[in-house]
C-alpha positions in Angstrom: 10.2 4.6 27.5 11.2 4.2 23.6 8.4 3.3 21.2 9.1 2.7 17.5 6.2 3.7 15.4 6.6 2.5 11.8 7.2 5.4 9.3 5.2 7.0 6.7 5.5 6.0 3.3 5.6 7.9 0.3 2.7 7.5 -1.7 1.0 8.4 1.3 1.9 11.8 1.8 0.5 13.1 -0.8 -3.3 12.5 0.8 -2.1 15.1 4.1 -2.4 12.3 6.4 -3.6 12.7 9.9 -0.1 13.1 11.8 0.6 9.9 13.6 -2.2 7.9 11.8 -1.2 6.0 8.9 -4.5 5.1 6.7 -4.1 2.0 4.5 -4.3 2.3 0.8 -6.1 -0.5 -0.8 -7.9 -4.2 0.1 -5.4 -6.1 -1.8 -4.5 -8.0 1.1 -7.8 -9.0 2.4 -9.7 -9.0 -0.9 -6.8 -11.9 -2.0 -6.6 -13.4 1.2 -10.3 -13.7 2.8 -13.2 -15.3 1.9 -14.5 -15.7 -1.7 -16.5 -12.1 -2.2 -18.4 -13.5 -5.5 -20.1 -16.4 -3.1 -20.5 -13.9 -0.2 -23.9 -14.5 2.3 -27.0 -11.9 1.3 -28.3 -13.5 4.3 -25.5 -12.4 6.3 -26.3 -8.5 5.9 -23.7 -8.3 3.2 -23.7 -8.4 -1.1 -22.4 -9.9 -3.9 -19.2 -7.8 -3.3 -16.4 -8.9 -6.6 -17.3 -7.6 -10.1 -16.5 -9.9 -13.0 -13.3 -8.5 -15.0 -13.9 -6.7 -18.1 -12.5 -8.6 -21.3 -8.8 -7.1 -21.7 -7.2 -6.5 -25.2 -4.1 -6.1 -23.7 -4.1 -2.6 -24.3 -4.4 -0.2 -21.3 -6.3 2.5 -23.6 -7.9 1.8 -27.2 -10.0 5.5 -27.0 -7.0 7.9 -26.0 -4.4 8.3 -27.6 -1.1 6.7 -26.0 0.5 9.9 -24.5 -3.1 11.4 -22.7 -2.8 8.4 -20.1 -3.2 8.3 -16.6 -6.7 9.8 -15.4 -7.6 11.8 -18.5 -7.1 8.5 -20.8 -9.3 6.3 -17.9 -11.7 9.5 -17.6 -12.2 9.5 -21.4 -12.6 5.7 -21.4 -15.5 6.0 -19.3 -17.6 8.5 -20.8 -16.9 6.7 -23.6 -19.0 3.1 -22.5 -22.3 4.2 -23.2 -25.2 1.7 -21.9 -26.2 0.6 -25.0 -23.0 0.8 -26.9 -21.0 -3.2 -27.3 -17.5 -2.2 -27.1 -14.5 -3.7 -25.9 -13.1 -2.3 -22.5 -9.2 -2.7 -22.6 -9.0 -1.9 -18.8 -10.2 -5.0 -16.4 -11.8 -4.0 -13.3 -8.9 -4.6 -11.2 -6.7 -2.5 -13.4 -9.1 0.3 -13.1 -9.3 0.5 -9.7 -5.0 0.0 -9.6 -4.9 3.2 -11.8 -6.9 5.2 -9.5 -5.2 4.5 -6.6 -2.3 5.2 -8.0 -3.7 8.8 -8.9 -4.7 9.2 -5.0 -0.9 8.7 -4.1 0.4 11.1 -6.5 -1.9 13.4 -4.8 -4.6 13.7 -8.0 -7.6 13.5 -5.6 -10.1 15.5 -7.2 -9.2 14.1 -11.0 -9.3 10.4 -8.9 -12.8 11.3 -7.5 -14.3 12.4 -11.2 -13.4 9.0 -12.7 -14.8 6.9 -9.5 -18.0 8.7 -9.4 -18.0 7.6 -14.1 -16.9 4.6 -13.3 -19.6 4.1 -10.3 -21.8 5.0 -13.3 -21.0 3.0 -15.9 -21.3 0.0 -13.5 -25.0 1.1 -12.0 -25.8 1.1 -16.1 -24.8 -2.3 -16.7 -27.5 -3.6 -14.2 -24.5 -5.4 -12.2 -26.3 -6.7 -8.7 -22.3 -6.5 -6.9 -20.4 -3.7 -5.3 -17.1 -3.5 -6.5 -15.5 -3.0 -2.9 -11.5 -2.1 -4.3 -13.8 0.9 -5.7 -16.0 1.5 -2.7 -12.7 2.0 -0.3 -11.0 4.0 -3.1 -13.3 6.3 -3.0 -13.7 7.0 0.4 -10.1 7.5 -0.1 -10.9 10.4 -2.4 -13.3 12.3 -0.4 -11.1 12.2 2.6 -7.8 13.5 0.3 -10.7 16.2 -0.7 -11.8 17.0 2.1 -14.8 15.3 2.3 -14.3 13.8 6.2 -17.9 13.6 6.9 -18.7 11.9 3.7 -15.8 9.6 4.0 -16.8 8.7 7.4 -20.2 7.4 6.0 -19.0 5.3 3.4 -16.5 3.6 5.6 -19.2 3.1 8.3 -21.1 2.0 5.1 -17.8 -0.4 4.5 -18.0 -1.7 8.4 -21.5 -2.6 8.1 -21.0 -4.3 4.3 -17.9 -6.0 5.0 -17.0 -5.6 8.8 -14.7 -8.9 8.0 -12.7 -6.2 6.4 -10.2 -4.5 8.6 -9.0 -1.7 6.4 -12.5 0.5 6.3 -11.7 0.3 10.0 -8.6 1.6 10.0 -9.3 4.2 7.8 -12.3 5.3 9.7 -10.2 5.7 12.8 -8.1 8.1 10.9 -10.7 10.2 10.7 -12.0 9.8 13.8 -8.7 11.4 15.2 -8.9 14.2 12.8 -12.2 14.7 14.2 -10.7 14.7 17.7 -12.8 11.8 18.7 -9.8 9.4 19.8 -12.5 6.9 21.9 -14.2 6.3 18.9 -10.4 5.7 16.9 -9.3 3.5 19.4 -12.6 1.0 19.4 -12.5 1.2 15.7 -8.6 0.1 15.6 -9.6 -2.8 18.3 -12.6 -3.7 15.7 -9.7 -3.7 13.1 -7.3 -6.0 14.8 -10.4 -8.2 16.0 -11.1 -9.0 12.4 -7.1 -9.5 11.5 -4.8 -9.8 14.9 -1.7 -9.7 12.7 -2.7 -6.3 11.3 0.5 -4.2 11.3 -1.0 -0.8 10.4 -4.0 -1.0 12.9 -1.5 -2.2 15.6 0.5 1.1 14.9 -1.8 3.4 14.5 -3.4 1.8 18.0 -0.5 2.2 19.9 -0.2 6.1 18.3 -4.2 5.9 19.9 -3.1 5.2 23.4 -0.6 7.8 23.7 -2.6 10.5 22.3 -5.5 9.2 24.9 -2.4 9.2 27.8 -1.1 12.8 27.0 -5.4 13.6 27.2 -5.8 12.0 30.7 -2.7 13.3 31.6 -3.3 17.0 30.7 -6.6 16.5 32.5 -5.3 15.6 35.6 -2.8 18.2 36.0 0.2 15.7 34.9 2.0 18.2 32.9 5.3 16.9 32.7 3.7 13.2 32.0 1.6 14.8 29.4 4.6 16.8 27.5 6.6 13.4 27.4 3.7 11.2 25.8 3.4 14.2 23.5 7.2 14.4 22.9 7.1 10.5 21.7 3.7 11.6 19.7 6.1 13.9 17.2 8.7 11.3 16.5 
């Protein structure tokens, strides 16, 4: 039996996936393509989820200089916006959160995590009743790349029960289920995934990876070794 399983891509090495389990990258997708996030239901379970844009200047950075960009120019604009100060931010929100995923796929994790946890700040001082959900799933990104599984597991559990119309917190929360060994729990979440977006590519990949790590299991278990060393075979390619 020949399965073809869809390849890693680059940016995403640089996190040390789970082997096997691609984890998705950002809500772009559903965020542009679902339902309107700034009129979302309270009395659904969920909140006010998109954050109004900043005003740009059409600069990237007005408080680093030009060659100190990337995180240490974002980092520095951060600490910069002071509550009570009235400044002009040149980043919008959605530029923000495009810079610090970018940082998570060249592998900058723990610089990425310091400038979500400033720019988490800056927003709880504004008073702002949303959740900026691009930011939520980026840092759950972060702890992961980190290290951080158990902490990443409760924000996207956090993300399931928010958004559960969502199905990239799913996804990525079956990643580390499997890195946790507990493929039961990775398979349900990649059938919550596909329930909430059939036509999910990654989710239908990373399900079928699922399977045949659950096959080589109940194989193994039941004495099937030369059953269990083929699914496993297929498993490294």
């Amino acid at each position: 039996m020949t399965l073809l399983l869809g390849s890693w891509p680059l940016a995403m090495r640089a996190q040390t996936p789970v082997p096997g389990l691609v984890p998705h990258v950002d809500l772009n997708a559903s965020v542009d393509a679902g339902p309107d996030f700034g009129a979302f239901d309270p009395s659904r379970g969920g909140v006010t989820a998109a954050i109004a844009p900043a005003p740009s200047t059409g600069k990237l950075f007005e408080d680093a200089p030009r060659e100190e960009g990337g995180w240490k120019g974002l980092a520095r604009l951060l600490e910069a916006l002071e509550p009570n100060v009235d400044t002009s931010i040149p980043l919008t929100a959605s530029q923000i959160t495009d810079r610090i995923s970018g940082m998570l796929d060249q592998g900058q994790a723990h610089q990425a995590l310091d400038v979500i946890e400033k720019r988490e700040a800056q927003l709880k001082s504004q008073g702002g009743i949303g959740t900026d959900v691009q930011l939520m799933f980026l840092h759950a990104r972060a702890l992961s790349a980190v290290g951080r599984h158990d902490d990443a597991v409760a924000l996207y559990l956090k993300m399931t029960t928010l958004y559960p119309e969502l199905p990239e917190p799913w996804n990525n929360l079956a990643a580390e289920y499997v890195r946790q060994g507990k493929l039961d729990m990775a398979r349900d979440a990649l059938t919550v995934a596909l329930q909430a977006d059939p036509g999910y590519a990654t989710a239908q990949a990373n399900l079928g990876e699922v399977q045949l790590m659950l096959a080589e299991r109940s194989f193994r278990q039941a004495g099937a070794s030369r059953k269990a060393n083929q699914a496993a075979e297929i498993l490294k390619h």
